[in-house]
C-alpha positions as CSV (number, residue, x, y, z in Angstrom):
1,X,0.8,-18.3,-71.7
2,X,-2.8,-17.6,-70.5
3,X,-2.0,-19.5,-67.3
4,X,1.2,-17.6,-66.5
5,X,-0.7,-14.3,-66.6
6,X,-3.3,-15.4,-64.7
7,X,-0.9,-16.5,-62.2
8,X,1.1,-13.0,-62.0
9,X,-2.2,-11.1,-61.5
10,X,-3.3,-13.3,-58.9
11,X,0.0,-13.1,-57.2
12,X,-0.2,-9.0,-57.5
13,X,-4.2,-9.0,-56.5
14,X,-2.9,-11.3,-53.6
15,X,0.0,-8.6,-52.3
16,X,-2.5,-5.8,-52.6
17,X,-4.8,-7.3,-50.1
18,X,-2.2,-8.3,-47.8
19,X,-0.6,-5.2,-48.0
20,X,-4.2,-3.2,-47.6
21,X,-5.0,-6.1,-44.4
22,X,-1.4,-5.2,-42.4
23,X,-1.9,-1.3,-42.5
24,X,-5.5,-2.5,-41.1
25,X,-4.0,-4.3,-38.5
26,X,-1.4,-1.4,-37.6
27,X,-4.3,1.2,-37.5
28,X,-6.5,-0.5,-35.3
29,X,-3.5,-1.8,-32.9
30,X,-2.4,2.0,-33.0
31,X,-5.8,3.2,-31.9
32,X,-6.2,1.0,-29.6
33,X,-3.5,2.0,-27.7
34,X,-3.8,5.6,-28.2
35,X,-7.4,4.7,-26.4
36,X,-6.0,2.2,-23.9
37,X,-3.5,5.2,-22.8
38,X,-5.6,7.9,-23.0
39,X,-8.5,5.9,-20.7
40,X,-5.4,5.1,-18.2
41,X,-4.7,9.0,-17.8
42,X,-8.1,10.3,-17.7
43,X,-9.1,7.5,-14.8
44,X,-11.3,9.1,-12.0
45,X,-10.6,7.4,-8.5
46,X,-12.8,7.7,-5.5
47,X,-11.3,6.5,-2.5
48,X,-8.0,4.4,-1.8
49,X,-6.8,3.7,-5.4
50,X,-3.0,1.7,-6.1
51,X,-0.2,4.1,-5.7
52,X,1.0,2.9,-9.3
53,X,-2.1,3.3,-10.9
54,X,-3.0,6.6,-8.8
55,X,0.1,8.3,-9.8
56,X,-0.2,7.4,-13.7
57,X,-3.3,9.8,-13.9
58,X,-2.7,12.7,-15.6
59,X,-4.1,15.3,-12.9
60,X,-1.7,17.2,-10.7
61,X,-1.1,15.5,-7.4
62,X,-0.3,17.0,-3.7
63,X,1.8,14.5,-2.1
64,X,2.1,14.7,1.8
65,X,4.6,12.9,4.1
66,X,2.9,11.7,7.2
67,X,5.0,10.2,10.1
68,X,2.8,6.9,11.6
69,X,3.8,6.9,15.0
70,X,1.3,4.2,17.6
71,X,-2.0,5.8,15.8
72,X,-3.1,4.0,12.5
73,X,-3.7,5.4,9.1
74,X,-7.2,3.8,9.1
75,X,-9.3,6.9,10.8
76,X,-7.7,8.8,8.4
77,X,-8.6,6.3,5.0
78,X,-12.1,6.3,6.5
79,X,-12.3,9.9,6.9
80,X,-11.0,10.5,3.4
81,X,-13.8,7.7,2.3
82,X,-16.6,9.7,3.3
83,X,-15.7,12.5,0.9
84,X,-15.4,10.3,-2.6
85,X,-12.1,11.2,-3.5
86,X,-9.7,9.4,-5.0
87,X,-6.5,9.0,-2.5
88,X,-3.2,6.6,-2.0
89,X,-1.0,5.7,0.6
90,X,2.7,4.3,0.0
91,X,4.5,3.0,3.3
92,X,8.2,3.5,3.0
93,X,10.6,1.2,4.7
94,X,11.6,4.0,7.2
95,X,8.1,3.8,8.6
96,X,7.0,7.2,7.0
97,X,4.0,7.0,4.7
98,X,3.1,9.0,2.2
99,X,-0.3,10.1,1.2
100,X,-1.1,11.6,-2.5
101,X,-4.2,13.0,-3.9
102,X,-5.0,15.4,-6.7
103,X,-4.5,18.8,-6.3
104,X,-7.8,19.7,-6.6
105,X,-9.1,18.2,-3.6
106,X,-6.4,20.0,-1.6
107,X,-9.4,21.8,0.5
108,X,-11.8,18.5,0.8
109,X,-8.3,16.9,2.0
110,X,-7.7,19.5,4.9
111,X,-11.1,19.7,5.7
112,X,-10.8,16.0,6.3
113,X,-7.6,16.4,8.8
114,X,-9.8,19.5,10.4
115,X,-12.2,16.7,11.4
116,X,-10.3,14.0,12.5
117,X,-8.3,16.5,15.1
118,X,-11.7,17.3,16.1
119,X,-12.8,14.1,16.9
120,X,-9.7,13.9,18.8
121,X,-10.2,16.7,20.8
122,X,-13.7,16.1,21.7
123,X,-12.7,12.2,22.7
124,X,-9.2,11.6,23.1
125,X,-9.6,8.5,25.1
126,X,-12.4,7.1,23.1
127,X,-10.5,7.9,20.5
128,X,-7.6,6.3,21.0
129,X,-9.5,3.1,22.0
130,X,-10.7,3.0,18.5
131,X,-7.8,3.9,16.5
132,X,-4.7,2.6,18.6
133,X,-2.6,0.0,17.3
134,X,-3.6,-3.2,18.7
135,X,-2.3,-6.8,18.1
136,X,-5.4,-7.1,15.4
137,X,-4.8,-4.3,13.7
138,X,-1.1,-4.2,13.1
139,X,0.5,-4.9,10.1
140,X,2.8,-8.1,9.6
141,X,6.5,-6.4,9.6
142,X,4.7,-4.7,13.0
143,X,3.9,-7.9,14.4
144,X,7.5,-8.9,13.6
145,X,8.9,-6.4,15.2
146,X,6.7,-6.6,18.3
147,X,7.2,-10.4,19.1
148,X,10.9,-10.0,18.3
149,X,11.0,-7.8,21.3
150,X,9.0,-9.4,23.5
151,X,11.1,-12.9,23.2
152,X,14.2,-10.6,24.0
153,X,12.6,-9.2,26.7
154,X,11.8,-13.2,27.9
155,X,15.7,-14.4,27.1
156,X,17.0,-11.4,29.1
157,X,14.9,-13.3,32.2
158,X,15.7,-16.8,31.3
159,X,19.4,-18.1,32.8
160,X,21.2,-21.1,30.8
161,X,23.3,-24.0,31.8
162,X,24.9,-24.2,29.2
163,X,26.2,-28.2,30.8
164,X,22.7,-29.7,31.3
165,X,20.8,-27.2,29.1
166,X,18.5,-26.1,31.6
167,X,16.2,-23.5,31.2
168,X,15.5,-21.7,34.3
169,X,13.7,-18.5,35.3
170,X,16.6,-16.4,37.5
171,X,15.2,-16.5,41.0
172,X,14.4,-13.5,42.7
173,X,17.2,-11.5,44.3
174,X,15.6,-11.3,48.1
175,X,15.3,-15.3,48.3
176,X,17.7,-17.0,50.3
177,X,19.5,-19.6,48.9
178,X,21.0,-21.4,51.1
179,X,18.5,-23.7,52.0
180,X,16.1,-24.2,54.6
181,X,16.3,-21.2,56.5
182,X,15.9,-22.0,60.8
C-alpha cells in the first residue's frame, strides 16, 4: 500500500515538473521570437542592403522608378555610399529599376542626384568614359542580349549552300564575277 502511494505522488510530482518545464519552453521560444522580430524591424542599413530585407524594416520608405538606359546604376550606388545610408535597388524584368530608401533620407537622397548631374555637367565626356556600359561592366542577361545581336548581325552577312553547306561571306556588290576581267 506504502509502495502504491509513493508511486501516485511520484507520478503527480513528475506531471508538475513537466508541466512547469513546457510553459518554460513556450515562454522563452515566445520571447525569442518577439526579439528575433522586433531586431528584424528595427535594422539600421547603411548602404546597398537586400531589397527583401530592406523592405521588412519598419521605417517608411520612398520608392523611386528609375529608367536604366546605356548609363549604369553604379555612379549612382557609389554616390549614395558616400552618405551612409541605407538603400536598395530591385531590377525588374522590363529593364526599369527601382530604388527604395527611407523616407527620412529623402533630402540626403536628392542631394546625392544634385551631385551626380553635376559631375555630369562639369565632365560629360569623362564622364561617360567612366560610367558607360562596357563589355566588363554589363550584367549577364545584357551580355545576352548583346552577343545575340551581334551573331544576327554576322548571319545577315554570311550566304548558305544549303547542297555543300558552305559558309561564305556574300561578295561585295561592285566585284565582277565573271571571271578574269581583259
Amino acid at each position: 500500500m506504502e509502495e502504491q502511494q509513493i508511486i501516485v505522488q511520484m507520478g503527480r510530482a513528475s506531471m508538475v515538473t513537466g508541466e512547469l518545464i513546457f510553459k518554460l519552453l513556450y515562454f522563452a521560444f515566445s520571447k525569442g521570437y518577439e526579439w528575433y522580430k522586433d531586431r528584424g524591424a528595427n535594422m539600421q542599413f547603411t548602404g546597398e542592403a537586400d531589397w527583401n530585407k530592406f523592405m521588412a524594416t519598419a521605417d517608411q520608405k520612398e520608392v523611386q522608378k528609375l529608367l536604366s538606359n546605356e548609363v549604369n546604376l553604379e555612379a549612382l550606388k557609389r554616390e549614395l555610399g558616400q552618405y551612409g545610408i541605407g538603400f536598395s535597388f530591385y531590377t525588374h524584368d522590363g529593364g526599369a529599376t527601382t530604388l527604395a530608401f527611407n523616407l527620412k533620407d529623402k533630402s540626403i537622397v536628392e542631394h546625392a542626384f544634385k551631385d551626380l548631374l553635376d559631375g555630369i555637367k562639369r565632365d560629360p565626356v569623362g564622364f561617360n568614359e567612366r560610367n558607360l556600359k562596357t563589355e566588363k561592366n554589363r550584367t549577364p542577361e545584357e551580355k545576352l542580349k548583346y552577343y545575340k545581336q551581334m551573331e544576327q548581325e554576322k548571319i545577315k552577312d554570311l550566304k548558305v549552300n544549303l547542297n555543300t553547306k558552305n559558309f561564305q561571306k556574300e561578295p561585295p556588290h561592285n566585284v565582277y564575277k565573271g571571271g578574269m576581267e581583259k
